[in-house]
N, C-alpha and C positions, 0 to 999 in steps of 0.2 A: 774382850769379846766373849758374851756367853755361847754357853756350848750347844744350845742352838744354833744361832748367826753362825757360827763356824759351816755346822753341817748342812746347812738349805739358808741361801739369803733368801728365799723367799716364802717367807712364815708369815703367817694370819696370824690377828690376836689372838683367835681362839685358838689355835695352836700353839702359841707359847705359852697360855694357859696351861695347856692340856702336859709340855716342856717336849711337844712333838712335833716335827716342821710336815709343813704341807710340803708336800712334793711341786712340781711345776703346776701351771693354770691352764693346761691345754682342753679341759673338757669345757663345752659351751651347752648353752640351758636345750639346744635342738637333743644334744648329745645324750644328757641324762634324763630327758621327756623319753625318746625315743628306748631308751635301754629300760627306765622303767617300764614303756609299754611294753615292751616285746620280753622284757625278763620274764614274765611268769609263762610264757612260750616256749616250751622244753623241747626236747626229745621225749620227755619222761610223758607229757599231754598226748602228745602223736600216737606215740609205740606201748610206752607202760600202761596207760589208760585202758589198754584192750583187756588186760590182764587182771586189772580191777572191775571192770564189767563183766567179763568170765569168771569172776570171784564173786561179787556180790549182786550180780542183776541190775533192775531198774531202779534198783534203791542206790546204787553210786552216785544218782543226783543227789538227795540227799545227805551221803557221804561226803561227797564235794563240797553241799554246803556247810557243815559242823567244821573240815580241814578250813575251808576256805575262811569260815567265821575265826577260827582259832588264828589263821595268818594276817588277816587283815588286821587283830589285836596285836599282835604282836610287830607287824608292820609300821602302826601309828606307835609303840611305843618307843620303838627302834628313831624314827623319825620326831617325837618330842626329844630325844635326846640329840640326837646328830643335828638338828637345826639349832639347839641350844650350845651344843661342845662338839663341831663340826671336827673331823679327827680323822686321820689316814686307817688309823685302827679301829676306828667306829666301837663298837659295843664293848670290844675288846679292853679299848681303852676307860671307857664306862664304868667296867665291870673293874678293874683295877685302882679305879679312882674309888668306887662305892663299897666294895664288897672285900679288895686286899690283893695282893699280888698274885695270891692262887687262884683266884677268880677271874683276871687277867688271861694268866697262864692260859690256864683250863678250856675257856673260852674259845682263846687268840689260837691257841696250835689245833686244838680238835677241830675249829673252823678249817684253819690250814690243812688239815690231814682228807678232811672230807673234799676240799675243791681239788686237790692233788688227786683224788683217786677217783672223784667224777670226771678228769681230765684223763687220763688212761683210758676209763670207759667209755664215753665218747670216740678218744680218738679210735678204740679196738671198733666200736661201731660203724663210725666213718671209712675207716680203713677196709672193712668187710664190703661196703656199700661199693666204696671206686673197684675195688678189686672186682667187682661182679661185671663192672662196667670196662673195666683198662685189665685186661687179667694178665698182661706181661709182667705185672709188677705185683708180686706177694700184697699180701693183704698188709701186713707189718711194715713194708718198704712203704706203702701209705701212710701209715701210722707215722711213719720218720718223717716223711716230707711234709705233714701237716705240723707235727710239733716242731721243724725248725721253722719254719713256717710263721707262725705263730710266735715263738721266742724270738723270730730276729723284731717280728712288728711289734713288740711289746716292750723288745730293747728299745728302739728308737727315739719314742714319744708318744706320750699318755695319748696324745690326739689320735694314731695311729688306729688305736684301740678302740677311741670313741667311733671315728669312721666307718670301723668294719662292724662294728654293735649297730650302728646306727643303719647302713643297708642292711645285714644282717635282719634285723628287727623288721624293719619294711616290710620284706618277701614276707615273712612270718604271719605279721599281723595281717599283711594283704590277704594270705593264704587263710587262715581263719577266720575273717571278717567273708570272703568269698563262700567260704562252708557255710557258715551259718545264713547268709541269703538263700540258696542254693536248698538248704536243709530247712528253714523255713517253709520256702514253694515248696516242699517236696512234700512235706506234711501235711500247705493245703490243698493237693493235689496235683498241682501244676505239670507233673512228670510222671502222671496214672494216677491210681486209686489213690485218695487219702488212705493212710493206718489207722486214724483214730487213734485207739486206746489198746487195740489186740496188745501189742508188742509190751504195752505196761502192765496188763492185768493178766496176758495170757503165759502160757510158756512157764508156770509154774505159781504166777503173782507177781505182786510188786517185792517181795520178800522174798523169791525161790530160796535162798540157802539159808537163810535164817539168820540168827545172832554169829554163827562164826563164819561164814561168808562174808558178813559187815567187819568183824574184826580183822580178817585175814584183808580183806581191802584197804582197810583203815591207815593200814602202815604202808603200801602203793602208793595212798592217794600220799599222806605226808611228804615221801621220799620225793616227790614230783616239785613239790613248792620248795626245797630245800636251790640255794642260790639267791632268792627274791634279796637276800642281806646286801648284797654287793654294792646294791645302786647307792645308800649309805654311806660305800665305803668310796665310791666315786665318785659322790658329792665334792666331797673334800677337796679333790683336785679340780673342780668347775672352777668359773668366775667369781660365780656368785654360791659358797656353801650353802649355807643357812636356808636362803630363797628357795634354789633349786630343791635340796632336800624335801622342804618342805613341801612343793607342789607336786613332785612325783610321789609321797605320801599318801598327799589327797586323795588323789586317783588310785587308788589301789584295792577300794573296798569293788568299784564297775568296773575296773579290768579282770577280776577274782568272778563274779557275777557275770560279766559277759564274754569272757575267754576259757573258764574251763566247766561252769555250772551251765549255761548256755551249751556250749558244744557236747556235755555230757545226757542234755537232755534231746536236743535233735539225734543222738545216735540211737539212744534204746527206745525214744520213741519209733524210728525208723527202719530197726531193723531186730530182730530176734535177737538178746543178749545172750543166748545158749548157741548162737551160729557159728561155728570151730576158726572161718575167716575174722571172725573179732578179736579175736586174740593173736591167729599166725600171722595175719596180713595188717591186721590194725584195723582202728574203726573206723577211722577214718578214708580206707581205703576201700574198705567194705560201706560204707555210704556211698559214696560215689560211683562206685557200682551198679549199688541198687538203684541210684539217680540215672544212670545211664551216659554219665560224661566220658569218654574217651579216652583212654590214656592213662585212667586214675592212678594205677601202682607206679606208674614212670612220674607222674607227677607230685605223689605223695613221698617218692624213694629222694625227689630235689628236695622236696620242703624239709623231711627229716633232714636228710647232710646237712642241709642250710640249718638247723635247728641243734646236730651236734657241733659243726662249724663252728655254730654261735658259742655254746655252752664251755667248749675248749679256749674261745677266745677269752669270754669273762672270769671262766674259774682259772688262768693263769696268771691275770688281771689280777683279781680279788685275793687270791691264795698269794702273789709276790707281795702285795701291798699290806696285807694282814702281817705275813713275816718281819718284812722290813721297820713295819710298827713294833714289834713285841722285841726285835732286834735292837732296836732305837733305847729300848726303853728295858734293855738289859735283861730281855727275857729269851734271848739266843746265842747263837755262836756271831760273835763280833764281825767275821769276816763276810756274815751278809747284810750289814750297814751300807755297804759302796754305793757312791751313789755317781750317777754319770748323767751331765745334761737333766738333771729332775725326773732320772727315774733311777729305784731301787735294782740294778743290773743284774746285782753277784744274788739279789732276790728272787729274781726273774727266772735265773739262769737254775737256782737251787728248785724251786718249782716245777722248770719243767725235767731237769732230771730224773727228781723223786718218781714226777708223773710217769716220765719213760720206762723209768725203774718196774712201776707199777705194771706197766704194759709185758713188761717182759718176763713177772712174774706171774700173768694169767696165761702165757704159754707154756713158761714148764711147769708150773705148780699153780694149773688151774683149780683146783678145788680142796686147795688147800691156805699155801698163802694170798692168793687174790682174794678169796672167798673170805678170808679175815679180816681182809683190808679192807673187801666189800660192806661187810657186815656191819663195821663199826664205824664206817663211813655213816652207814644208813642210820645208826644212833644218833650222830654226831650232831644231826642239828636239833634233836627233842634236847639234850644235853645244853647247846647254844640259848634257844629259847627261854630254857628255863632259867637261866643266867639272866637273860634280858629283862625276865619277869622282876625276880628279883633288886637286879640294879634299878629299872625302873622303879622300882617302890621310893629305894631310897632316895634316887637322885631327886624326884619329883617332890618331896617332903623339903629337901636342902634348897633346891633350886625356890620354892616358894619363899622360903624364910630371906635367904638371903640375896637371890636376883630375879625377883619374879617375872621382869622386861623382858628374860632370855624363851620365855615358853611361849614362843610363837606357833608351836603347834603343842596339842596337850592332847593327853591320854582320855580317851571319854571314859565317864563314871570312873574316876579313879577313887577309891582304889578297889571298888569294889570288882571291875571285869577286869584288872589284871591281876588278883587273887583267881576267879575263875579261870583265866587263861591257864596260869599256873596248876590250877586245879585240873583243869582239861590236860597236862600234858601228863603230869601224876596219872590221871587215869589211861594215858597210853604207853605206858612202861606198864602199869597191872595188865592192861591186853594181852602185851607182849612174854611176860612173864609167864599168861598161864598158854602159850605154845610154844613148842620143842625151839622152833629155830626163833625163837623172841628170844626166847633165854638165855642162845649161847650166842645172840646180838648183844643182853644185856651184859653176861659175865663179861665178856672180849672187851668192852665198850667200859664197864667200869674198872675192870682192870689198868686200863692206861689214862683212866678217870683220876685214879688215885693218884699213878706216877706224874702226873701233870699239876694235880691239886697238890702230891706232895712238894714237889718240886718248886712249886711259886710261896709256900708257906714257909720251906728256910728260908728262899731269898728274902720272905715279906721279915723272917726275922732276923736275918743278918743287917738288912737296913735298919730295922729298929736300933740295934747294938751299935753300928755305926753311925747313926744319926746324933749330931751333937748335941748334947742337954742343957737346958734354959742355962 
C-alpha cells in the first residue's frame, strides 16, 4: 500500500498526483459559493478602510481599484492552477512542484505565519468588542473562549467549518448589500439633500494628500485582501474540487467591484473624507449616521464581531490545512501529520496555539514582539503572490505542452498580465522601501524570507542526493 492510501483513504486523482491526500469531503458547492462571496468581507473593509480614507481621500476608490485589479489577477491565477491540481496546499503545493522546495517552503509557512497572527488579531479585536458588552469577563478571557471555540469546531469536521462560513458570510454580505442600497438613496437624495460632487472635489480635491497619502494607503488597502487564498485551499476538500474552484474564481473580478470599490465610493461621496468619525468610528458607521438609521454603531459593532468571528474561523481553517500540507510533504515537524476522522487535528491544535501565543504576546510585549509579528504578517502575502506569479508562468507553459484538458480555467492575456501583476507587486515593495516603517516591514520580512527559502533549498538538495539515479 502506498504511502498515501496509508495516510487518507480518501484521495482524488489529482491528489495522488500532487502524492498529497485530500483530507475528508465535507464541504458542499453552497459552502464554498458562499465563503467565496463573503471572503473578501473583512474586518479589514469595515474598520481598516476608515484609515485608508483618512490617508488618501476620495482617491481610495481608485486605489481600491489598481489593489482590486491587482487580486482579481492574481485570484484567476491562483484558480487556473487549483482547478488544474486541486491540492490541500494549494499554491503552496504549486509552487514546489514548479519552482523547488524552497518555493514550497517559503510560500506554504509565510502563508502559515500570516493567518496565525491575523487570528490573534482578530480574536484581541473580538475580545475588546464582548468585553465592552459582557465586562465581568476581561477582554482576554474572551479571547480564550472564542479560540477554544473555534479549535474544538475545527477539530470535529471540515463541515463544521463550512457551516459557520457560510451563516457567517450571510450576515456580512446581507450587511453590505443593505449599505450600498441604503447609500445609493442617500446619494440620490431620498434621506435630504443629494451631496453631489462637494465631498469629491471639495475638502482639499479628489487628491487632498497627494502621491504619499496614495502610498501610505496603498499598503491598508493590500493588507485587507490578504486571506481571499483560502477559498482554494478549501476547494480541495468540496465534492466536486475542480468545479467549485473554478466557479468561486469566476466571481471574483464583481464581488472585488461590488463589495469594496462600490462601498468605497458611496462613503466619500457621502460624507467628508477629513471627518475624524471616519477613521475612529469607521465609515461605515459614520454613513449611516449621516443616513439617519438608528442604532448604527450597535449595529455596525455586530457586523464587525460577525466579521472577525468569520476571519478567526477561516484563518484557523486555512493556516491548519496549509501546515498539515507542507507537513505531509516533509516540510515540518512530523508530529503535525495526525490526522483524526479527515481532519489534520495535531494541525489545528498547533495553529491555534501559535495564534494564542500571539495574543499573549500583544499584551506583554505590545510594541515590540506583536508589532514584528504584525509587520511581517503584513509582508507576507505581497511575498505569496509573488510566488504565485511566478509558479503560474511555469506551470501554465507545462500544463499546455503536456495536459492541455486540465486548464479549465486560464489566466487572461497570459503571459503578458501575469508579468504585469508581478510587475505591480515589485512596485509595492519600492513604495514600501522608500517609508521608515516599509522598510523595517521589508528587513523583518526578508529576514525570515531567507531562513524559509534557505531551509527548503537543502531539503530540495538532500532529495537530489537521495534520489536514486537512472
Amino acid at each position: 500500500m502506498s504511502r498515501t492510501q496509508t495516510r487518507s483513504p480518501q484521495v482524488s486523482p489529482q491528489a495522488a498526483q500532487n502524492g498529497e491526500p485530500v483530507l475528508s469531503h465535507g464541504l458542499k458547492q453552497r459552502h464554498l459559493s458562499m465563503i467565496a462571496l463573503g471572503g473578501v468581507i473583512g474586518a479589514g473593509l469595515f474598520v481598516g478602510s476608515g484609515v485608508a480614507i483618512a490617508t488618501a481621500g476620495p482617491a481610495i476608490v481608485l486605489l481600491y481599484m489598481a489593489t482590486g485589479a491587482l487580486v482579481t489577477l492574481i485570484m484567476r491565477m491562483l484558480g487556473e492552477m487549483s482547478a488544474a491540481r486541486p491540492s490541500t496546499g494549494s499554491f503552496s503545493v504549486h509552487a514546489e512542484e514548479e519552482l523547488g522546495a524552497w518555493a514550497g517552503v517559503t510560500s506554504g509557512w509565510m502563508y502559515w505565519l500570516m493567518l496565525c497572527a491575523g487570528v490573534a488579531a482578530e480574536a484581541t479585536a473580538a475580545g475588546k468588542i464582548m468585553h465592552t458588552w459582557v465586562p465581568f469577563l476581561p477582554a482576554y478571557g474572551w479571547v480564550a473562549v472564542f479560540m477554544a471555540f473555534f479549535c474544538a469546531s475545527n477539530l470535529t469536521a471540515v463541515k463544521n467549518f463550512g457551516e459557520f462560513e457560510f451563516w457567517f458570510s450571510a450576515v456580512k454580505v446581507t450587511m453590505i448589500v443593505a449599505f450600498l442600497v441604503l447609500g445609493v438613496l442617500g446619494i440620490l437624495g431620498v434621506f435630504g439633500s443629494a451631496p453631489g460632487t462637494r465631498h469629491l472635489t471639495g475638502h482639499g480635491g479628489f487628491f487632498p494628500t497627494g502621491a504619499a497619502g496614495l502610498a501610505a494607503g496603498l499598503l491598508t488597502t493590500i493588507s485587507g485582501f490578504a486571506g481571499l487564498e483560502t477559498v482554494t485551499i478549501a476547494a480541495a476538500e468540496s465534492d466536486h474540487p475542480s468545479r467549485n474552484v473554478a466557479r468561486a474564481v469566476r466571481t471574483a473580478v464583481w464581488r472585488i467591484a461590488v463589495f469594496y470599490i462600490g462601498s468605497m465610493a458611496v462613503v466619500v461621496t457621502l460624507v467628508p473624507w477629513n471627518d475624524p468619525k471616519v477613521a475612529l468610528d469607521g465609515p461605515y458607521v459614520t454613513v449611516l449616521d449621516r443616513l439617519g438609521i438608528p442604532a448604527a454603531g450597535t449595529i455596525m459593532e455586530i457586523v464587525v464581531l460577525v466579521a472577525l468571528l468569520s476571519a478567526m474561523n477561516a484563518n484557523i481553517y486555512g493556516s491548519s490545512r496549509m501546515a498539515y500540507s507542507l507537513v505531509y510533504r516533509g516540510q515540518g515537524p512530523r508530529v503535525l501529520g495526525k490526522v483524526t476522522r479527515g481532519v489534520p487535528a495535531a494541525a489545528v491544535l498547533a495553529s491555534c496555539v501559535f495564534g494564542f501565543a500571539a495574543v499573549i504576546a500583544g499584551i506583554v510585549w505590545p510594541t515590540t514582539v506583536f508589532a514584528w509579528l504584525l509587520n511581517i504578517a503584513g509582508c507576507s502575502v505581497l511575498v505569496v503572490w509573488s510566488l504565485v506569479c511566478l509558479t503560474q508562468l511555469k506551470m501554465r507553459c507545462r500544463l499546455e505542452r503536456e495536459a492541455p484538458e486540465l486548464l479549465s480555467v486560464r489566466m487572461w492575456g497570459f503571459p503578458y498580465l501575469t508579468w504585469l501583476a508581478f510587475a505591480a507587486i515589485l512596485g509595492v515593495f519600492t513604495v514600501m522601501a522608500a517609508h521608515t516603517n516599509g522598510r523595517r516591514q521589508l528587513v523583518g520580512t526578508a529576514v525570515v524570507v531567507a531562513a524559509l527559502a534557505g531551509a527548503g533549498h537543502l531539503k530540495q538538495r538532500r532529495d537530489r542526493r537521495g534520489a536514486p539515479t537512472a
